[in-house]
N, C-alpha and C positions, 0 to 999 in steps of 0.2 A: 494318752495318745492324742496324734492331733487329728483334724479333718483331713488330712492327708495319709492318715494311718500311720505316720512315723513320730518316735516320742519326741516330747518337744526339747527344743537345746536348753543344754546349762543357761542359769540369766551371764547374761555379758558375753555369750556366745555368739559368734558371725557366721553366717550362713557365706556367703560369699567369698568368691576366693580373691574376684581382682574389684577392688571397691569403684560402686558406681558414681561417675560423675558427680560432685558437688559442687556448691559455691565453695571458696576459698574458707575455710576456718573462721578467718576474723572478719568476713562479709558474715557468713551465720552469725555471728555472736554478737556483731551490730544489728542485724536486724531482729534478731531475737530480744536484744536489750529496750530498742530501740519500735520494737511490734510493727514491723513493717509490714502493709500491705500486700507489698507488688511481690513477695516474700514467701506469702501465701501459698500451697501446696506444692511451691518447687523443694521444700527440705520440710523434716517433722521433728521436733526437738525431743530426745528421750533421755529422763531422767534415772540415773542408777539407782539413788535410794529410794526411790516410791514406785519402781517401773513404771511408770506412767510415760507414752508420749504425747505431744503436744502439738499444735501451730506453732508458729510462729508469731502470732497474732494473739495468744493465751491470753485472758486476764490476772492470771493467777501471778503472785508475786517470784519473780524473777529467782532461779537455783542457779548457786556458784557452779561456774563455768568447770570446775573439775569433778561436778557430775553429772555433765552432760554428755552426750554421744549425737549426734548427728545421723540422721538416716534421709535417704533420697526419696521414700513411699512409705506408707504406712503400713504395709503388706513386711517390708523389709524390717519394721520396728517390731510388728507385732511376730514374724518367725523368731525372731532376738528375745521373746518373751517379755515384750512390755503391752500393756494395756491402753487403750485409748482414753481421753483424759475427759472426764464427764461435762467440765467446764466452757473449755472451746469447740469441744465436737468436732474430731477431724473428717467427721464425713460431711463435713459441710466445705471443707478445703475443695478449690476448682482442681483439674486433673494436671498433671503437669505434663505437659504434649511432647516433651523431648522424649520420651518414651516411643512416641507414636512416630516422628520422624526419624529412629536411630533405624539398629538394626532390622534389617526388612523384617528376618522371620519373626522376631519378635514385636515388632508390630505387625504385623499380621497376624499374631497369636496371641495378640491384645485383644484384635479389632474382634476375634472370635469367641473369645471367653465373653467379651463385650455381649453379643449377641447370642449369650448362652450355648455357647458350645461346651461346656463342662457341664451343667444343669443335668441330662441326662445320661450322655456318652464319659467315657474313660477318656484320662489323657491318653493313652493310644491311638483313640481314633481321632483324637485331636493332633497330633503328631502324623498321623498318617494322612490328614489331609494337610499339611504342613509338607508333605513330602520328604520324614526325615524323623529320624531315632527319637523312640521314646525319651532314651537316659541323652541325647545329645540337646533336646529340647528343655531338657530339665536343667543340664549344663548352661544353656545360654541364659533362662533365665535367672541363674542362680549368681550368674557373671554379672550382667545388663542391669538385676532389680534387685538382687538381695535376697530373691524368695522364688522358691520351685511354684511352679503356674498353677497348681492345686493350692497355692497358697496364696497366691493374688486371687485368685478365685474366691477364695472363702473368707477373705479379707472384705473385700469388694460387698458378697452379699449379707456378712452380719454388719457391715457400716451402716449400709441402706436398712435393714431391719431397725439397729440403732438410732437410725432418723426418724422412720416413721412408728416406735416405741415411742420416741419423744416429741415429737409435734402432731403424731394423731391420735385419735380415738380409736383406731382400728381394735378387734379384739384381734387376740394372739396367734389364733389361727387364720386370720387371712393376713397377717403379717407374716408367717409366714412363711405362706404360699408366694407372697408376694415377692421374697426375697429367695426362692428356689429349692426353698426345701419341701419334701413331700411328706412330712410326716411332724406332728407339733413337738413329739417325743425326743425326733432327731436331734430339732431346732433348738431345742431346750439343753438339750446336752451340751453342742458344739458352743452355744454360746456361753453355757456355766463354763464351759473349758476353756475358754479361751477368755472371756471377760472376767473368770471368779465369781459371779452373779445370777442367778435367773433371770429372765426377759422379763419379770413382771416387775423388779426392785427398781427401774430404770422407772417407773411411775408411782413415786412417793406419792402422789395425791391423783384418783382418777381425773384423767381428762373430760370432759365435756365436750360434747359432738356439737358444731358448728355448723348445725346446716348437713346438707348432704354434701358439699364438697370437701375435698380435701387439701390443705394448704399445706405446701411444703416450701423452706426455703432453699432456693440454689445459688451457692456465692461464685462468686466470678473476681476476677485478679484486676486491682485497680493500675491506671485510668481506664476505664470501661463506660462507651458515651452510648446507652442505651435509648435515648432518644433520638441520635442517627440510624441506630438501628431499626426504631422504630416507622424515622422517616420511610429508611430503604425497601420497607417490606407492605408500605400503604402504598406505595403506586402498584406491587406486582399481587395487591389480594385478591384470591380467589371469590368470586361474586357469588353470595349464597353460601359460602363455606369460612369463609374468614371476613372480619370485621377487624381495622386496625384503625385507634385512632391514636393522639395526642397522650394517652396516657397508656396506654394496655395494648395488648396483641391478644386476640379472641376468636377460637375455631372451632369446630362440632369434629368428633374424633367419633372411630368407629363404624358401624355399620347400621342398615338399619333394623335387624333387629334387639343389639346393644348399642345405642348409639347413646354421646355422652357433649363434653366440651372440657376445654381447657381455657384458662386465662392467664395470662403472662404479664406483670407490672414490676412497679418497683418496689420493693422492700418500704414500708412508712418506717420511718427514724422515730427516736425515740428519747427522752432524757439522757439516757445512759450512751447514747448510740445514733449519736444524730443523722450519722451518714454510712448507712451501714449499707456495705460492700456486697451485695447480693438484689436478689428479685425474688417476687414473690408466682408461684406457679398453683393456681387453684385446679383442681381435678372433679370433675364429676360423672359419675357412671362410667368410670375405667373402672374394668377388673382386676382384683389383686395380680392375679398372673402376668397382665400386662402395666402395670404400675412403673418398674425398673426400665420397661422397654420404652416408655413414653417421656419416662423423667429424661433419659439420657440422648433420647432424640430433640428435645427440647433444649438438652444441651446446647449439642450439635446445631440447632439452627441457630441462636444465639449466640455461638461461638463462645461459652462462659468458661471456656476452659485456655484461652487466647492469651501470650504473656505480650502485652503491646509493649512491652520496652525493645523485647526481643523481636518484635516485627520493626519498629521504626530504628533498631540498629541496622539491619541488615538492610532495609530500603533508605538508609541515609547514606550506603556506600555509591546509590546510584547519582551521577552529578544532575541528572533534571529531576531527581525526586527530593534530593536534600532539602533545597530550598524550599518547597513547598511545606515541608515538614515541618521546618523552621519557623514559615509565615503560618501556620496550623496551631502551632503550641498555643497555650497548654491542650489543644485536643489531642486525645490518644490515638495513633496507630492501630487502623481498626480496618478487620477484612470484613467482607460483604457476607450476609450473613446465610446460613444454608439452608434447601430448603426442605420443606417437611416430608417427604416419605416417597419411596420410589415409584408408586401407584400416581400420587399427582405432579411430581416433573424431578426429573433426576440432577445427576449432576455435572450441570453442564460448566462449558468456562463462564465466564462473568460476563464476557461480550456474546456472547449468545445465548444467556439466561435475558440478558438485559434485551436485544434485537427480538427474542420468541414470547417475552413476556405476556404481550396483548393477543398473541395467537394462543397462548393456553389457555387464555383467560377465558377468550372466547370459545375455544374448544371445549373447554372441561364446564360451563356453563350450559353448554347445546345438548353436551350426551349427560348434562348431570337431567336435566328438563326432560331424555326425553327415554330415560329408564325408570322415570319417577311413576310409580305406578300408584301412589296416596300421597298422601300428605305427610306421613312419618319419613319417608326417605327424600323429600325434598331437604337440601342444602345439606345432604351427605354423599362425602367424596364414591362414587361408583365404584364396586369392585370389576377384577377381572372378568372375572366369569359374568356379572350384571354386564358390563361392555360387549362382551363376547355375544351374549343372546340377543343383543338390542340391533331391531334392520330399519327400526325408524327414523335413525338421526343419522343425516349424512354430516359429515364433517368437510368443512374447503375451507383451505386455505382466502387470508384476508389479500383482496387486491392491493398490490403496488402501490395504487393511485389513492386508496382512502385513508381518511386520517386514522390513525390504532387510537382506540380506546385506553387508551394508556397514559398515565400524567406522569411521562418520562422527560427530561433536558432533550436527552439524544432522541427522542423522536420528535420532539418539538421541531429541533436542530434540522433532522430527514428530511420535516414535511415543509417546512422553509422554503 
């Protein structure tokens, strides 16, 4: 039986009735031949005789092309009864956002599985705040993905368990917790069933604990200019709470009685892997429970799930933006990057994150000073309720007339 309680399909069985969007056949099979980057978690290559699926990026030598199957997610591979492939780790594959942009409900019932709306609730009441039938919910995405949402779900959090099996030290049970199950007994099952394995076989040699933080890698779809990004987000850093420089983006997460950091850089290359298509995200003092939710916003501010081919086709159709494009190359098609969490500044448009930037800075500085009641909660982000109780800090708006504290063009430009 699966984690969805229904037995699992014959192998070579489709779950789907109208097949989801793909690249063309002979684009897959070139870039599978061919280990293309930009290739990377838009399709997963699944092999008949060893069920095993794959990247597209695999190191493993190359299977004749008529036993291969093509699937659009890896949710959609692994209902078809193939196993993820131990080699290239499909949970390191970036997400592939045409999911996120297609069908609203369905994205929209991404973005909530995203945010643990299955964790503890039934798809019913997932459906019901979808405003709209259990079995019609199941139908969309069985159209759209390949795989009913109880199975993108449990796709989603034994992959994550599968990363941090194999890049941490964590012991078994705050893995996990970590990946949403409540019980080690459960966690063990679903994954013997669905992987053929125990959680503990995925660590032929114990790991060695590095320090108290935790390193995980997150890959992102090339060309990805992570130094413009890094640019973008040193002029709007929060004072006290983020440090961004030249190499890294670095921030204190949490509160102040769990309070922790994050570090964000680039992947170091390697003999085998010189220029390797990802970044490296250090973690310290996150709780297992909150692991999945930090990695994925972490995403989301870096945009690592971004296909820039697919942006700079569609802003090349614009006649003032083509050119620019053109005079750009080879820099990649890259949007503005998001920012971290709805307590320190939401989501605004780009020209009005960029005009309010020196006003947060300054705002969220004044009441961070002046709810600081010791030295532990200095240069951590203020909760609600800490906001809420605090009558010492008035907040005003910066005048007209003075220069913003901000190493912006466009305010350079303003104050002109």
């Amino acid at each position: 039986m699966s984690e969805s309680g229904q037995s699992p399909p014959t192998p070579g069985a489709s779950l789907h009735r109208m097949p989801p969007p793909l690249p063309a056949t002979d684009i897959c099979e070139q870039a599978r031949l061919s280990r293309d980057a930009r290739f990377d978690g838009l399709f997963f290559t699944a092999v008949r005789t060893t069920r095993i699926y794959c990247r597209p990026v695999c190191p493993a030598p190359a299977p004749k092309a008529v036993n291969v199957t093509y699937y659009p997610n890896a949710a959609a591979a692994e209902a078809a009864g193939f196993r993820p492939c131990l080699r290239c780790r499909p949970e390191l594959a970036p997400s592939n956002g045409h999911w996120h942009r297609g069908d609203d409900i369905v994205a929209r019932a991404l973005a909530l599985i995203e945010q643990g709306a299955l964790n503890e609730a039934p798809l019913s009441a997932l459906a019901e705040r979808l405003h709209i039938g259990e079995r019609q919910l199941r139908r969309l995405f069985v159209e759209r993905l390949g795989a009913a949402p109880v199975g993108v779900h449990g796709t989603r959090r034994l992959l994550f368990a599968k990363q941090l099996l194999t890049e941490t030290a964590l012991p078994i049970t705050e893995v996990a917790l970590a990946a949403g199950f409540n019980s080690v007994r459960r966690f063990n099952a679903v994954f013997q069933d669905a992987y053929r394995m125990p959680p503990r076989d995925l660590r032929k040699e114990p790991r060695e604990a590095t320090g108290d933080a935790l390193t995980l890698r997150l890959g992102y779809r090339p060309p990805y200019d992570f130094p413009a990004m890094l640019d973008f987000l040193r002029g709007r850093a929060l004072p006290g709470i983020e440090v961004v420089d030249e190499i890294a983006y670095t921030r204190v997460i949490g509160n102040a009685d769990t309070s922790g950091w994050l570090r964000v850089d680039a992947w170091p290359g390697t003999r085998s892997d010189a220029a390797p298509t990802a970044v490296r995200l250090q973690l310290h003092g996150c709780a297992p429970s909150h692991l999945q939710d930090t990695v994925q916003r972490v995403r989301r501010m870096f945009d690592l799930d971004a296909d820039p081919d697919t942006i700079a086709a569609h802003l090349g159709h614009d006649a003032r933006l083509a050119p620019l494009l053109r005079a750009a190359r080879p820099a990649p098609a890259q949007r503005l990057g998001r920012f971290r969490d709805r307590g320190t500044r939401g989501d605004r448009p780009a020209g009005q994150r960029r005009r309010r930037a020196h006003v947060d800075r300054t705002a969220v500085a004044a009441l961070r000073y002046a709810i600081a009641g010791d030295h532990r909660r200095a240069g951590l982000r203020p909760s609600v309720s800490d906001a809420g109780r605090t009558r010492r800090c008035r907040l005003r708006r910066p005048r007209p007339d003075r220069q913003p504290h901000c190493d912006d063009p466009w305010h350079r430009r303003r104050a002109a």
